[in-house]
C-alpha positions in Angstrom: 111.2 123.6 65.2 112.1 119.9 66.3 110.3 117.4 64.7 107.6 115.8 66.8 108.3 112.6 68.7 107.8 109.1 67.3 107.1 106.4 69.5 109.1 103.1 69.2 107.7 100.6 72.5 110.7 98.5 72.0 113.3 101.6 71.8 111.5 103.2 75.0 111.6 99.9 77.1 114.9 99.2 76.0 116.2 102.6 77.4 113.7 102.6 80.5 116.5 103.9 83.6 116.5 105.9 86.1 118.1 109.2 85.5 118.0 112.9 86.4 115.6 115.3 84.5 118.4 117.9 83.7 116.5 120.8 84.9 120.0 121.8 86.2 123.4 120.7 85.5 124.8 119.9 87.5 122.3 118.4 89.3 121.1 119.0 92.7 122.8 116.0 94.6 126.4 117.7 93.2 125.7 120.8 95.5 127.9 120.6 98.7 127.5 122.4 101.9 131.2 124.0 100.9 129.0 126.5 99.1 127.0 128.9 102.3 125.8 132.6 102.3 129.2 133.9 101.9 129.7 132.7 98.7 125.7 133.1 97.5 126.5 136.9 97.9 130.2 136.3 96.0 128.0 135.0 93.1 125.3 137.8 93.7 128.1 140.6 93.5 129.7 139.0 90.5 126.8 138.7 88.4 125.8 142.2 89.2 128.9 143.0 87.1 129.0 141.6 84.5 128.3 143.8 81.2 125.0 143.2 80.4 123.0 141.8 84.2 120.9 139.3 83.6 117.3 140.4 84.3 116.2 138.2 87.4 113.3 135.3 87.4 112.1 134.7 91.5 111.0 131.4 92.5 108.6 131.0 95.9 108.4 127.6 97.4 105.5 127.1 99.6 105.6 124.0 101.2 101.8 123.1 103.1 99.2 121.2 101.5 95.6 120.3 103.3 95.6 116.9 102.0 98.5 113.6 100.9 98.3 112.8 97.7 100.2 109.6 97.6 102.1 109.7 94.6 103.8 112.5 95.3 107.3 113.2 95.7 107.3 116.9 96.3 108.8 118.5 99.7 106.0 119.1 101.3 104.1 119.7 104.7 100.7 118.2 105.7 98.8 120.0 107.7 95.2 122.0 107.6 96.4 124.4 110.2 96.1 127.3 108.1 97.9 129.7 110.7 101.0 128.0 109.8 100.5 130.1 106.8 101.1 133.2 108.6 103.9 132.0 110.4 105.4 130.9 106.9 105.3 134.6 105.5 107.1 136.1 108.6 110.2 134.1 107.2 109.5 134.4 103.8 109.6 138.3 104.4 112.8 138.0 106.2 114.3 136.5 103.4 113.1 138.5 100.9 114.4 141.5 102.7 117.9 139.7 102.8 118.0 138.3 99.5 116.7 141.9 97.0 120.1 143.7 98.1 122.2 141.5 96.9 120.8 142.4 93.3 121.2 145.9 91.9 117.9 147.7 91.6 118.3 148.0 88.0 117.8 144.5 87.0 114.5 143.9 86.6 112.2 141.3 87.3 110.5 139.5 84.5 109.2 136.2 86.1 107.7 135.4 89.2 106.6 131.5 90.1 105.2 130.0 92.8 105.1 126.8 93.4 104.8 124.1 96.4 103.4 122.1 97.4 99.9 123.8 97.2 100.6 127.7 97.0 97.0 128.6 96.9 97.5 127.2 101.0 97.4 130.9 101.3 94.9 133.2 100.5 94.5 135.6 97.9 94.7 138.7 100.6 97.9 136.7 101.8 99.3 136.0 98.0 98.6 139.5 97.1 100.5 140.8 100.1 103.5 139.0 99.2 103.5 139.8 95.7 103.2 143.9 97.1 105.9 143.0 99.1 108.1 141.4 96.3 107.4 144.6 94.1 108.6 146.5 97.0 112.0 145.1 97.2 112.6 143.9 93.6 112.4 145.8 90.4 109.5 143.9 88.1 109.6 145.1 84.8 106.6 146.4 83.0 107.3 144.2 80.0 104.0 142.7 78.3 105.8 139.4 78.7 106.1 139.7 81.8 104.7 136.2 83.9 104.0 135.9 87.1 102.8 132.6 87.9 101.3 129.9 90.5 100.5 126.2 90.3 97.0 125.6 92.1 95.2 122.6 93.6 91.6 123.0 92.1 90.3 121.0 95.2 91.2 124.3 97.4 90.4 127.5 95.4 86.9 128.6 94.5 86.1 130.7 90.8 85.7 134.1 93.0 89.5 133.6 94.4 90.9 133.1 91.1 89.3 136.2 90.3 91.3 138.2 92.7 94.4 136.0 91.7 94.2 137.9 88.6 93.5 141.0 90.0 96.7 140.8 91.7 98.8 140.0 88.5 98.9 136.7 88.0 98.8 136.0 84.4 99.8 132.5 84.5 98.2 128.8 86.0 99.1 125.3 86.0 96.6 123.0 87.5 97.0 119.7 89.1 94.8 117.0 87.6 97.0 113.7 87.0 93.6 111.3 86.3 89.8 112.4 86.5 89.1 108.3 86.5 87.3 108.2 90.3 89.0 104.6 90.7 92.5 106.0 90.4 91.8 109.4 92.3 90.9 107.1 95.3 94.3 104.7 95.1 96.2 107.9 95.0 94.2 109.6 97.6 93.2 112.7 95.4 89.4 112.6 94.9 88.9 116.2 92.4 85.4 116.2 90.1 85.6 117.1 86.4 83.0 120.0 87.2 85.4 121.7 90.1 88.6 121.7 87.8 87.0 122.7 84.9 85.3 125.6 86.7 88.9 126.7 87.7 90.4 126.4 84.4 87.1 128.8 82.9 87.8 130.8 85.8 91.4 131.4 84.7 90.4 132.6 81.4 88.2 134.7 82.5 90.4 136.3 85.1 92.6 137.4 82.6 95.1 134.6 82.7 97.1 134.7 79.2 98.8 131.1 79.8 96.8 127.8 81.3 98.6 124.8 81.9 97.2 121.3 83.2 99.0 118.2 84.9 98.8 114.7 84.3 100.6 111.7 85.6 100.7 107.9 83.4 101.6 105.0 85.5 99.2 105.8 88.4 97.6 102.5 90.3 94.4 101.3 88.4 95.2 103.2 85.3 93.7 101.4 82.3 93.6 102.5 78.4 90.0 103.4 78.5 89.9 105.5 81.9 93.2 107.5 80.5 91.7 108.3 77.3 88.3 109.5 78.8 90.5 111.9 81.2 92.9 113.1 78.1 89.5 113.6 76.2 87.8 115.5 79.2 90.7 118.3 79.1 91.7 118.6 75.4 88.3 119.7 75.1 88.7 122.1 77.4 92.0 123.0 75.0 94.6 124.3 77.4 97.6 125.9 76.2 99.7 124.0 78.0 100.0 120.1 79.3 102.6 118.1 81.4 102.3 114.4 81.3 104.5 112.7 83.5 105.6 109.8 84.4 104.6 108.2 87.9 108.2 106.8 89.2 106.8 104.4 92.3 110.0 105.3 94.6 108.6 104.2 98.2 112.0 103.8 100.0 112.5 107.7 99.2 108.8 109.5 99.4 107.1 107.9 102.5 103.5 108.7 101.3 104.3 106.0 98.1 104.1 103.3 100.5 100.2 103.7 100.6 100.2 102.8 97.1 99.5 98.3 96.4 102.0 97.9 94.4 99.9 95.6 92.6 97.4 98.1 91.1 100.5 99.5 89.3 100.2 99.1 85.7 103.1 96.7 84.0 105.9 98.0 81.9 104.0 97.2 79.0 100.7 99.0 79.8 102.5 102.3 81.1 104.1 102.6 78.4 100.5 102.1 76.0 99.0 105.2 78.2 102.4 107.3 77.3 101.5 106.3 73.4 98.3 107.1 73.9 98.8 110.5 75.4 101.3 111.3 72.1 98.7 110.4 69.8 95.8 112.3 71.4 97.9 115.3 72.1 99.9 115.5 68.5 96.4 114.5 66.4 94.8 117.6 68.9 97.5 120.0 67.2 100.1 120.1 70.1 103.4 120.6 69.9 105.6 118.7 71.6 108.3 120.3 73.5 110.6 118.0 75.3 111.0 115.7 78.0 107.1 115.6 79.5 105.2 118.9 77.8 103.2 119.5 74.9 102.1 123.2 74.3 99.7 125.0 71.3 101.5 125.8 68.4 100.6 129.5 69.2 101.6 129.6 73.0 105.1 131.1 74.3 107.2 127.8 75.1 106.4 126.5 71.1 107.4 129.8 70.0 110.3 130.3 72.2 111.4 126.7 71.1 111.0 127.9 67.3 112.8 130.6 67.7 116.2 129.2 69.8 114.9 130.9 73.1 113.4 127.9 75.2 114.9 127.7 78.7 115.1 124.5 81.5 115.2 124.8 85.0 114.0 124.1 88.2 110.6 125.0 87.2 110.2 123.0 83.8 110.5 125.0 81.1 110.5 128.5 80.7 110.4 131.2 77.7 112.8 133.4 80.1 116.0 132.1 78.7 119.0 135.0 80.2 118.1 135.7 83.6 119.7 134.6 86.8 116.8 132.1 89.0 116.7 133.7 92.2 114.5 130.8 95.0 113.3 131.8 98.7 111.8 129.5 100.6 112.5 125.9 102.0 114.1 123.8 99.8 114.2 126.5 97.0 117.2 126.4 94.6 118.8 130.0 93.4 121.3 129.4 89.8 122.9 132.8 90.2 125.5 133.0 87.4 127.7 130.6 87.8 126.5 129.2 90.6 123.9 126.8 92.3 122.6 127.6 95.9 119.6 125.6 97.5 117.6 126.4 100.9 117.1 123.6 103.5 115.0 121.1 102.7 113.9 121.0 106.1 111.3 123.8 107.8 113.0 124.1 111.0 116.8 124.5 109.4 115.3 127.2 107.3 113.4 129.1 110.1 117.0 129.3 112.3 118.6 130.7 109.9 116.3 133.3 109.4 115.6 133.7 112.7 119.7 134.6 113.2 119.8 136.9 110.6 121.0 135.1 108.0 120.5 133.9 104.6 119.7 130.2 104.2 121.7 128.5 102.3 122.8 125.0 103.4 124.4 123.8 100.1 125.4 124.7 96.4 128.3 124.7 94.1 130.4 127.1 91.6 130.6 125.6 88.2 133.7 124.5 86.6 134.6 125.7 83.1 133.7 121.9 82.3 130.5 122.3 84.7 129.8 125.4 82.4 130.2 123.8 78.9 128.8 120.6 79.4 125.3 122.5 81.5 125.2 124.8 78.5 125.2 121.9 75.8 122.5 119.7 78.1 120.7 123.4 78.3 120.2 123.4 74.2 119.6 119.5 74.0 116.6 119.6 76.2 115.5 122.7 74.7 116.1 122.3 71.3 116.5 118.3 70.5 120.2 119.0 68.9 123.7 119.5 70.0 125.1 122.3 68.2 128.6 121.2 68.0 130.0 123.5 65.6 128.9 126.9 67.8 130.2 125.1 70.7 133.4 125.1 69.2 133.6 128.2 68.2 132.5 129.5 72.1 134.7 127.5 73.9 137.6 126.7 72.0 137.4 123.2 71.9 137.7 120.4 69.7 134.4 118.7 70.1 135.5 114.9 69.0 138.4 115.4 70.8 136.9 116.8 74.5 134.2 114.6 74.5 135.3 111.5 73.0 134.4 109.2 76.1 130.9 111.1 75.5 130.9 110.5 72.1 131.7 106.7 72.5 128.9 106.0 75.1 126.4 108.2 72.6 127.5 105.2 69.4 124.8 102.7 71.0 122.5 105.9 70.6 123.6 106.5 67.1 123.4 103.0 65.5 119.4 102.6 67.0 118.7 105.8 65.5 118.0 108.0 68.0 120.5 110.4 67.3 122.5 111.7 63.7 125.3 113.6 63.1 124.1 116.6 60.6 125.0 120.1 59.7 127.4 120.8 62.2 125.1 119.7 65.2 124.5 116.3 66.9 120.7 115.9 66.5 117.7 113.7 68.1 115.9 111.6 65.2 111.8 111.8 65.7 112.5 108.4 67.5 115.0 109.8 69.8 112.9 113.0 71.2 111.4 111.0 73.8 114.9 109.8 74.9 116.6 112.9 75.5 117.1 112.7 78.9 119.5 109.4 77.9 121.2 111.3 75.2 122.4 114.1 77.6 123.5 111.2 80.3 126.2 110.2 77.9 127.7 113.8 78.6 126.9 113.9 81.9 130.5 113.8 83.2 129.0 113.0 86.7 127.6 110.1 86.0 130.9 108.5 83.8 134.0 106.9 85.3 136.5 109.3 85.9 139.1 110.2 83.6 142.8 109.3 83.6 143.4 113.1 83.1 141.0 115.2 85.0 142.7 118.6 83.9 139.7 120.8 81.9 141.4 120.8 78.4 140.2 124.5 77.4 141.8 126.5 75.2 141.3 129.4 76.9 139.2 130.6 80.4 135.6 131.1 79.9 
């Protein structure tokens, strides 16, 4: 088990830059419109044959939500038109009915997500269609670890829905919070009591939901110390197994709705970075573990247990216990990683409809990996998973010479190295305590698309992977 983070201020604001979040690599503005439905069912084919298929995890992106919450940066649709709903599943049943051929029958189904904006936009009736319809085309296993899962606005769903929620099969929750403090709710435009979301949460448990998780967001406008701590209080005594802090990145020039936001109820560099200490105390003193990037988990739940035993996974939807199996997304904007390949859906509604509309599958861009792609994705994979590098099995899989392939890596990664966030131990490249809340800027130093190009760009395997 990694060890659990250490906060250094000076260390965090030191390394404070944008970068990406690694829940693919490469990531998403690499895909190129070179990569359409043809090659989607190339990779589809391909992975059906390899030795041992992959068992398949589905991903639903439903994209309406009743109300703006301003610091979001989700693709997503305003409206309160529910009947837009309807139309939505039309589609969405188009493209299921395109997409579960392309998979051999055998391969199972283990994880089902959906996520949105607000999913719970549609009912439970329509939900529980769509998950008959899902079970219809696809093969979902009838595993005990089994997880089908949906994130849900507790402003818009009542205890009696998430009753039939869990008489459909959902075993799995993550609830949006980000601040109970009424001052910030109304600068963000997201006005939800302590009373509703706890009812939801007891309404989970109750419903037979094995796995709650809850949101949160540092950074917001009007955050203080003492409003932060009274929300972080509020839900760790309502213990859920699961918790996602983020961080708020105020990006108005890209996500329109951030523009409602006065820049000058932001908290300073200084302060956002007290409420992510603060959040690390209460959460680590309240027995959580801390997994990586933003999300802490019970010692006993299935992510620190996955991570403890070498089988965490990252990808488009956070992290995920469901380590081999090939993500398969429907719906706008969704992303599919189908062996080795990425493949997302149109980020816009009308694209997506047209395409369906004509028949086909919609995919507007993507990529195949490189055997570089592959080696450098799959040693980002186990850093963000399991806070280490594991240089020597590396080695051994791709018949490389680790100091030698990645010595431009290796020299960006010294800074890292002499402020102790990294060591070089047992075989493996390691984050210190200090380093676990930097490892987003230990993978960038591999991150071949984000270095100057080499002299040589010729992939210097051994052998093909």
């Amino acid at each position: 088990m990694p060890s659990q983070p250490a906060f250094d201020a000076e260390l965090l604001q030191r390394y404070d830059r944008p970068g990406p979040r690694y829940t693919s690599y490469p990531t998403a503005p690499q895909f190129n419109a070179d990569f359409g439905e043809e090659a989607l069912r190339q990779a589809a084919a391909a992975s059906n044959g390899d030795p041992i298929p992959r068992r398949l995890s589905l991903y639903l992106h439903v994209p309406f939500c009743m109300s703006p919450c301003f610091y979001c940066g989700c693709n997503r649709i305003i409206t309160r038109d529910l009947s837009r709903g309807e139309t939505y599943l039309l589609r969405l049943y188009r493209e299921i009915a395109l997409t579960a051929p392309l998979f051999d029958r055998d391969r199972e189904v283990i994880q089902l997500h959906f996520g949105g904006g607000t999913p719970n936009f549609l009912s439970p009736a329509q939900l529980g269609e769509l998950v008959d319809s899902l079970r219809h085309n696809f093969n979902f296993s009838g595993s005990s670890d089994r997880d089908i899962s949906i994130e849900l606005d507790p402003r818009f769903v009542n205890p009696d829905e998430v009753a039939e929620l869990g008489a459909i099969g959902f075993n799995r929750a993550s609830l949006g919070v980000q601040d109970f403090d009424p001052a910030v709710q109304e600068a963000v435009n997201r006005i939800q009591s302590v009373e509703q979301t706890l009812d939801v949460l007891r309404a989970c448990r109750e419903g037979g939901f094995r796995s709650i998780n809850v949101d949160l967001i540092y950074g917001l406008p009007r955050q203080t110390r003492d409003g932060f701590a009274r929300t972080l209080d509020t839900v760790l005594e309502a213990r859920p197994d699961r918790l996602a802090v983020y961080s708020y990145a105020h990006l108005p020039h890209m996500f329109k709705a951030q523009r409602q936001i006065n820049e000058a109820e932001l908290p300073s560099a200084v302060e956002k970075l007290g409420l992510l200490q603060l959040a690390i105390e209460k959460l680590t003193d309240a027995g959580y573990v801390y997994i990586g990037m933003d999300h802490f988990a019970l010692p006993d739940d299935d992510l620190a247990r996955a991570q403890e035993r070498g089988g965490l996974h990252r990808n488009f939807m956070g992290y995920t216990t469901h380590a081999d199996t090939d993500l398969v997304g429907m719906g706008v904007s969704a992303i599919s990683h189908i062996g080795d390949s990425f493949s997302q859906n149109p980020r816009d509604l009308p694209s997506w409809q047209i395409a369906l509309d004509e028949g086909r599958l919609p995919v507007f861009r993507g990529m195949r990996l490189s055997e570089d792609d592959q080696l450098r994705a799959d040693l980002i994979q186990r850093l963000m998973c399991q806070g280490e590098i594991p240089v020597s099995a590396l080695e051994r899989r791709y018949l490389v010479d680790f100091n030698d392939y990645f010595a431009d890596a290796l020299s960006r990664l010294q800074p890292l190295v002499d402020d102790g966030l990294v060591r070089f131990e047992g075989g493996a490249i390691r984050a210190s305590s200090r380093g676990r809340l930097l490892l987003r800027n230990i993978a960038m130093c591999f991150d071949a698309y984000l270095a100057p190009p080499a002299a040589d760009p010729t992939p210097r395997f051994s052998r093909s992977i």
